[in-house]
Each structure stands twice: as structure tokens, then as C-alpha cells.
C-alpha positions in Angstrom: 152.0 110.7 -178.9 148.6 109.4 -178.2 147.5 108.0 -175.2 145.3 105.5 -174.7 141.7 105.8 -173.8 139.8 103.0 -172.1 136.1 103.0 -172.3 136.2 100.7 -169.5 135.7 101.9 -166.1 138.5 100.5 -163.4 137.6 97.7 -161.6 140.1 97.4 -158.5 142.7 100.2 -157.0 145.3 97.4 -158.7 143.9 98.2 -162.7 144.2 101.7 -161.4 147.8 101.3 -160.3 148.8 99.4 -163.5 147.8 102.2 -166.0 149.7 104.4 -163.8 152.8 101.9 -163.8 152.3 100.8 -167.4 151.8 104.2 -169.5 156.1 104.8 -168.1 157.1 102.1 -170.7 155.4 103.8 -173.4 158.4 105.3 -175.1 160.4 102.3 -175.1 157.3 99.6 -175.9 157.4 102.5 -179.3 161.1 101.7 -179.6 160.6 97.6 -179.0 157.7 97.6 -181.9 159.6 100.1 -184.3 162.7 97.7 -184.6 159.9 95.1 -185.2 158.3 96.6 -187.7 160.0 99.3 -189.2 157.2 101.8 -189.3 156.7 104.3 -186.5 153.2 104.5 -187.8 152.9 101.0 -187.1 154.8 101.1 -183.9 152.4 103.2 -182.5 149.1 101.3 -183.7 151.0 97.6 -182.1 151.4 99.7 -179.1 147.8 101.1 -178.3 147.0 97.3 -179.4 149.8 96.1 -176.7 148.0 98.1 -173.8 144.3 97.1 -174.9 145.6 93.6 -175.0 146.8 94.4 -171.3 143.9 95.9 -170.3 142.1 93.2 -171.5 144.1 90.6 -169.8 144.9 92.2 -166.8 143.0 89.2 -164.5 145.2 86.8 -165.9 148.4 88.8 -164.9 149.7 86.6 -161.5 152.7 88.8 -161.0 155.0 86.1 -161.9 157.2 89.1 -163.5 157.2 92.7 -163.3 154.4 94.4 -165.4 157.2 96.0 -167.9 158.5 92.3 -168.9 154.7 91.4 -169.3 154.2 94.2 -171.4 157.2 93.4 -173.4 155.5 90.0 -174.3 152.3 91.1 -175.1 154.0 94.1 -177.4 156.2 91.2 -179.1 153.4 89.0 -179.6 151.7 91.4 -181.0 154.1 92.4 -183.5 154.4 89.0 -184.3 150.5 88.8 -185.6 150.6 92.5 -187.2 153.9 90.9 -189.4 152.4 87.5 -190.3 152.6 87.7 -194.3 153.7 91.0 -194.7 156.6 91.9 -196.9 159.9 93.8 -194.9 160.8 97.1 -195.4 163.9 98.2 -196.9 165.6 101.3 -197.9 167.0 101.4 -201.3 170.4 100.1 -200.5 168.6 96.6 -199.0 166.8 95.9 -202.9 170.0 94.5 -204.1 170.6 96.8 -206.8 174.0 98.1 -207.3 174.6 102.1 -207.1 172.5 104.4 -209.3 174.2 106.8 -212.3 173.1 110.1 -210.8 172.2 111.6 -214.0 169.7 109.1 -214.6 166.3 109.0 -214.5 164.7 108.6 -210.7 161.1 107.5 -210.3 159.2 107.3 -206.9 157.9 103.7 -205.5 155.2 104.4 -203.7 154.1 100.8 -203.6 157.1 100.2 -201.5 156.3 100.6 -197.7 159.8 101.9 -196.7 161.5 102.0 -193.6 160.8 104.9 -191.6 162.4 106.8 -189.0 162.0 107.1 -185.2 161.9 110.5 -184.1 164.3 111.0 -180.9 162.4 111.6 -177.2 164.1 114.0 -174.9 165.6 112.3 -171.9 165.2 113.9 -168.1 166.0 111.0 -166.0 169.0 108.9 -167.6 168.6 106.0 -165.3 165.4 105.4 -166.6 165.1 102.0 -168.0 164.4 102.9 -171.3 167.3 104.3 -171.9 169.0 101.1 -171.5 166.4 99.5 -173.9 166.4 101.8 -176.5 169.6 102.2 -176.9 171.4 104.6 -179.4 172.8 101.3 -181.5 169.6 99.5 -181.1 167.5 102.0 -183.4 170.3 103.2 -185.4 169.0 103.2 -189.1 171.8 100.9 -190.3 170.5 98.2 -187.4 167.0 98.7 -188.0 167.4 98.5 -191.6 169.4 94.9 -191.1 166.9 93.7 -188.7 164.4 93.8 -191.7 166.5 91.3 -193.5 165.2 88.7 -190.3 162.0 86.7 -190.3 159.5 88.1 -187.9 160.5 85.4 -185.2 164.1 85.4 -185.7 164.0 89.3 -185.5 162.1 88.9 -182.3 164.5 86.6 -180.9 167.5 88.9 -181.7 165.8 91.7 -180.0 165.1 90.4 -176.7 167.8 88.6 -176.6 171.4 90.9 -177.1 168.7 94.6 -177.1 167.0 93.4 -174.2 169.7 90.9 -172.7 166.3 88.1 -171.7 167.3 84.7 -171.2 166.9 82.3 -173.8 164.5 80.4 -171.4 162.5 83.5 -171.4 162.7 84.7 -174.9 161.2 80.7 -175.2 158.8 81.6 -172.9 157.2 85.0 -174.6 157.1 83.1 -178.1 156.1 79.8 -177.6 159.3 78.4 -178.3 162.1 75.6 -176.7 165.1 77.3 -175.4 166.7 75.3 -178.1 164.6 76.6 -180.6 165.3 80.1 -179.5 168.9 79.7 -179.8 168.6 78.0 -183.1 166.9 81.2 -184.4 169.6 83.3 -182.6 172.4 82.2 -184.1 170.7 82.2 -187.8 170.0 85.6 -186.8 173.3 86.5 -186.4 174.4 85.1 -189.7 172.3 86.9 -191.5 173.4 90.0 -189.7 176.7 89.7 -190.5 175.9 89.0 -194.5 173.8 92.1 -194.5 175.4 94.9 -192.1 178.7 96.5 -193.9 181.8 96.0 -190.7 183.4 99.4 -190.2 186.0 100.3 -187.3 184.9 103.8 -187.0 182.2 104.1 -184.8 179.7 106.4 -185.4 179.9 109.8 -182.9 176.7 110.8 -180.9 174.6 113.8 -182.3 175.6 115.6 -178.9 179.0 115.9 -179.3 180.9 119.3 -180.6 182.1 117.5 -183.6 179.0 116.6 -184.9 177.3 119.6 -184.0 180.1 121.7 -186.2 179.4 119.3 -189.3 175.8 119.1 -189.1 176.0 123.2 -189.4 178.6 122.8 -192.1 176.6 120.4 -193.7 173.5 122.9 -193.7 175.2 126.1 -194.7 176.3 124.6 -197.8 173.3 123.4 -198.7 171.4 127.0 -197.9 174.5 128.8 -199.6 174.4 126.3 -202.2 178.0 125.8 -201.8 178.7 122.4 -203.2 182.1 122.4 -203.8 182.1 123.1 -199.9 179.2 119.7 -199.3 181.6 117.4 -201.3 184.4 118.3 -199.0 181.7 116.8 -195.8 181.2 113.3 -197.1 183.4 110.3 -196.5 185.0 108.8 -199.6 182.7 105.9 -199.7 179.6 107.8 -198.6 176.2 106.4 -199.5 173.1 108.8 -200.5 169.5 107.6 -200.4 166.4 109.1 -200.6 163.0 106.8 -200.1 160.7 106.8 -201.9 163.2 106.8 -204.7 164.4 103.4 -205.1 168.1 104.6 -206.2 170.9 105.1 -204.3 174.3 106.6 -204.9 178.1 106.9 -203.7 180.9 108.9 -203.4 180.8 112.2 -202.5 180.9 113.5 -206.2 178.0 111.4 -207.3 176.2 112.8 -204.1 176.4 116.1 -205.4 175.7 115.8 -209.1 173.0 113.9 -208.4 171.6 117.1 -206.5 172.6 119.2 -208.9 170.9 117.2 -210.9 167.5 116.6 -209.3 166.8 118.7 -207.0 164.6 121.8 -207.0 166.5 123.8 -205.8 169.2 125.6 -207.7 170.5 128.6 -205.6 171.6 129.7 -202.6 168.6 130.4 -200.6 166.0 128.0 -202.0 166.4 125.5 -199.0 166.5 126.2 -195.3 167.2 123.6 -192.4 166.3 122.7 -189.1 168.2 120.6 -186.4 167.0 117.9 -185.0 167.9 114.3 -184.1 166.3 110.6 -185.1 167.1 107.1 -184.5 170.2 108.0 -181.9 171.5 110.4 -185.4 172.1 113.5 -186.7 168.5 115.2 -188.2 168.5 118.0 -190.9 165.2 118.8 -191.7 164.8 120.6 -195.0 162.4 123.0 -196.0 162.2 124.3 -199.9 161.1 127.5 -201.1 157.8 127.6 -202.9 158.2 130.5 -205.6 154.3 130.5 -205.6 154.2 131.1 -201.9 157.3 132.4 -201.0 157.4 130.3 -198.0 160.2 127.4 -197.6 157.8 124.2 -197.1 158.6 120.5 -195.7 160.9 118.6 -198.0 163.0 116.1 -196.9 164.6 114.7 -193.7 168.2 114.2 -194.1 169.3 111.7 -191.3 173.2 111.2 -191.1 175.4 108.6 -190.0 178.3 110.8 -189.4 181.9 109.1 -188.6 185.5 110.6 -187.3 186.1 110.8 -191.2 182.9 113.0 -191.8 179.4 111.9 -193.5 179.2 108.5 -194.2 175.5 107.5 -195.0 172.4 109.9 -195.7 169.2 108.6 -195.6 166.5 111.7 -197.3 163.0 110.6 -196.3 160.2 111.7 -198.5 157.0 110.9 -196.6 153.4 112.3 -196.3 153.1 113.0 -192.5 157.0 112.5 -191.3 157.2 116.4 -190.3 154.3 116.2 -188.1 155.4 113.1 -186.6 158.7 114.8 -185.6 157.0 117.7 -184.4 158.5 119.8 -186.5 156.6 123.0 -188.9 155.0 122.1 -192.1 156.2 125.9 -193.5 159.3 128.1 -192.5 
């Protein structure tokens, strides 16, 4: 993560103590603009932006609340600008279309900014506040992807308000609004929500826990065994496959699987090789797929998982230029 560099010299021991106080939010100001946006590319631009704009400010700053709330507006505000006109991103279950046949065609939409993932941060201290505000639920893919569905200001609302648990009088206050207006734009927000976010009574299970941790290696030894009778056995009955930039997406557990038959490189036990790891609050299989030229299993996809009680009920395969780096993870096995 980069930290931000003033060219400014400090002014007072009090600027001094506020970079000191305000670099601790970092990780969660990352987490507030990522379910703004979308992007963690453009979470972490809004966020250097959100401490020059502090910097900047920092006169103006009476201590009429703590320097983590002021942050938080500035860091809203500022998402607010960056989104002005811009078109939301989706993943390819959000474009309306209905499932894809898996033996048809597939074609790449790079013209498409997609939702992106947020790569977990290890946690030392769990009463840190961040924990509370980035909350496993409150970047979960299938929130974050719903939030998209939310006008800039209504997604803003929504956030502070039931993520963040501000007042309505404050929420008013950060965006210019009437406590009435802020309400008004809650409770649209909710609707839309509801429309847009599928109701399940199975909750999903953390990536800590031993069940998880047994499926996710279940889930990568068939793949590097190339065992899919055994895969299909992993997926929920109404399991949902999708794989961005691809615009199509596919269910049931069957379709899953011939569709990988179908498409993917690889074709044999020992073509594609995993690593663990964890994004958004989920499950992380990073896959790596041999190069015959090279002989050296390279940076393919990133398989996050929504895994349930019942097994593996949503995959989400990102496809992106840089995502490996970002997650800190090899470009080559």
C-alpha cells in the first residue's frame, strides 16, 4: 500500500500529530472508498486524494469531531466527485442477461470497468476500529456488487448509515443534505437492495473456519487433479459461475464444469496450480496455469467463493491485468 508523501513541510507539533493519528484509518478509509466505488484501484487513488484534501484543510479542522469521522467525510466527499457521471460497475450477473449456454461462444469486454476485488489485511489488534467498519458483510462481493445498483448519493447514505451506524443528522451533515433528505435516500436505498440482492437463509461461513478450509482444498485438488466429476460434487445446486471480463455467467454445478471443460486451457491434471488466500471477508483460490513454452505455471485467475453450509454457492474468476500484484501474491509458480 502506498503511503502518502507530503511535499509540504509541517507547520505545528498538531499537523505532526495528525499524520501520525490519521495514516491508522488508512485500511478502513480503503474499505469506505472501495464499497463506493468498486475499484480497489480507485479506492486507493480517492484515498491519497482524501489525505491531501486533509492536509490541505487541516486549519479549518476545529475539532468539532474526532479526526477519523472528519476523514470519513472528506473520503465520502470525495468519492462523491470521482463518481459524478461515471457508469457503475457490475459483474456479469448485474447486466440483466439470463444464464449463458456453456458451450457457447465467450468473448471478453474490456470496455466494461468491472467490479474488482479487495484484497483481505491481516488483523493484529481486533478491537481496532476498523474492524468494526470493514466488516466481513460490508465488503462481501454480493454487497458490494448490490451497492453498485445505488446512485452515488444514495450509496453513500447507505454506507454510513447501517456500515458505519452515523446518525441521519450526520450523514446530512457530511453531504449537504436535510436529515429528511437523508432518510428519503435511505429508504430508496433499501428498496433497491432488496430488488437486487437474492434472500438466502444460509449464511455464508468465514474463510477461517475448518469447514471452509477442508472445501477450499477440495475445491483445489480437483482442479490440479483435474478431477471433475469430484468439482461437481463441491457446488451447491443453484451455484452461480462468473468470470469478468467475460460478460457470461452460468449455473448449476454441471454447467460449471462443462463450461470449463469447455474453455479453459487447461486440460489435464497438472496444468493448474493454486494458492490460498482470502478477499472481500471470502474464500481466495488463486490460480496459476502452466505455460508449455515456459514450463512455469503463471497468474490466471482469482477464484473468490461464497461458500455456504451446502458447499459452493457463487464463484466470482477475476481476469485482470495487475490483480496478482495487488494481492501480493507471485506472478509465476
Amino acid at each position: 500500500m502506498t503511503v502518502l508523501a507530503f511535499d509540504q513541510t509541517p507547520e505545528s507539533p498538531a499537523q505532526d500529530a495528525f499524520l501520525a493519528d490519521a495514516q491508522r484509518y488508512r485500511r478502513e478509509l480503503l474499505a469506505h472508498c472501495y464499497r463506493m466505488t468498486g475499484s480497489l484501484h480507485d479506492a486507493e487513488d480517492l484515498v491519497q486524494e482524501t489525505y491531501l484534501r486533509a492536509w490541505k484543510s487541516y486549519k479549518g479542522f476545529e475539532g468539532k469531531s474526532s479526526v477519523r469521522t472528519w476523514l470519513y467525510r472528506i473520503a465520502t466527499n470525495t468519492c462523491l466527485t470521482a463518481l459524478d457521471g461515471r457508469k457503475r460497475r457490475p459483474l456479469p450477473t448485474g447486466l440483466g442477461a439470463p444464464a449463458s449456454d456453456p458451450t457457447g461462444d465467450i468473448a471478453e469486454h474490456h470496455e466494461i470497468a468491472w467490479l474488482e476485488p479487495l484484497p483481505d489485511a491481516p488483523r493484529e489488534d481486533p478491537s481496532d476500529p476498523s474492524v468494526i467498519a470493514e466488516s466481513r458483510e460490508s465488503v462481501r462481493l454480493a454487497f458490494v456488487a448490490a451497492l453498485q445498483h445505488l446512485s452515488p448519493r444514495q450509496r453513500a447514505v447507505l454506507v454510513l448509515r447501517e456500515v458505519l451506524q452515523w446518525k441521519a443528522a450526520e450523514v446530512g451533515e457530511a453531504i449537504g443534505a436535510s436529515t429528511a433528505a437523508v432518510n428519503s435516500l435511505l429508504q430508496r436505498a433499501r428498496a433497491q437492495l432488496d430488488e437486487v440482492q437474492p434472500s438466502r437463509d444460509d449464511p455464508p461461513l468465514p474463510p477461517e473456519s475448518p469447514e471452509v478450509a477442508e472445501l477450499l482444498a477440495k475445491y483445489i485438488s480437483a482442479f490440479e487433479t483435474y478431477d471433475m466429476d469430484a468439482l461437481v460434487e463441491l457446488f451447491t445446486a443453484d451455484a452461480v459461475w462468473e468470470m469478468p471480463p467475460f460478460d457470461g455467467w452460468y449455473q448449476g454445478p454441471r454447467n460449471i464444469v462443462t463450461l470449463s471443460q469447455t474453455h479453459c486451457p487447461a486440460e489435464k491434471a497438472g496444468d493448474m496450480r493454486f494458492l490460498a488466500t482470502t478477499a472481500n471477508g471470502q474464500p481466495v483460490a488463486a490460480l496459476y496455469l502452466l505455460n508449455p513454452e515456459t514450463g512455469r505455471h503463471e497468474a490466471f485467475q482469482l477464484h473468490v467463493l461464497d461458500v455456504r453450509p451446502a458447499g459452493v454457492a457463487h464463484v466470482v474468476a477475476f481476469k485482470q491485468d495487475g490483480l496478482f500484484e495487488k494481492f501480493g501474491l507471485p506472478d509465476a509458480l
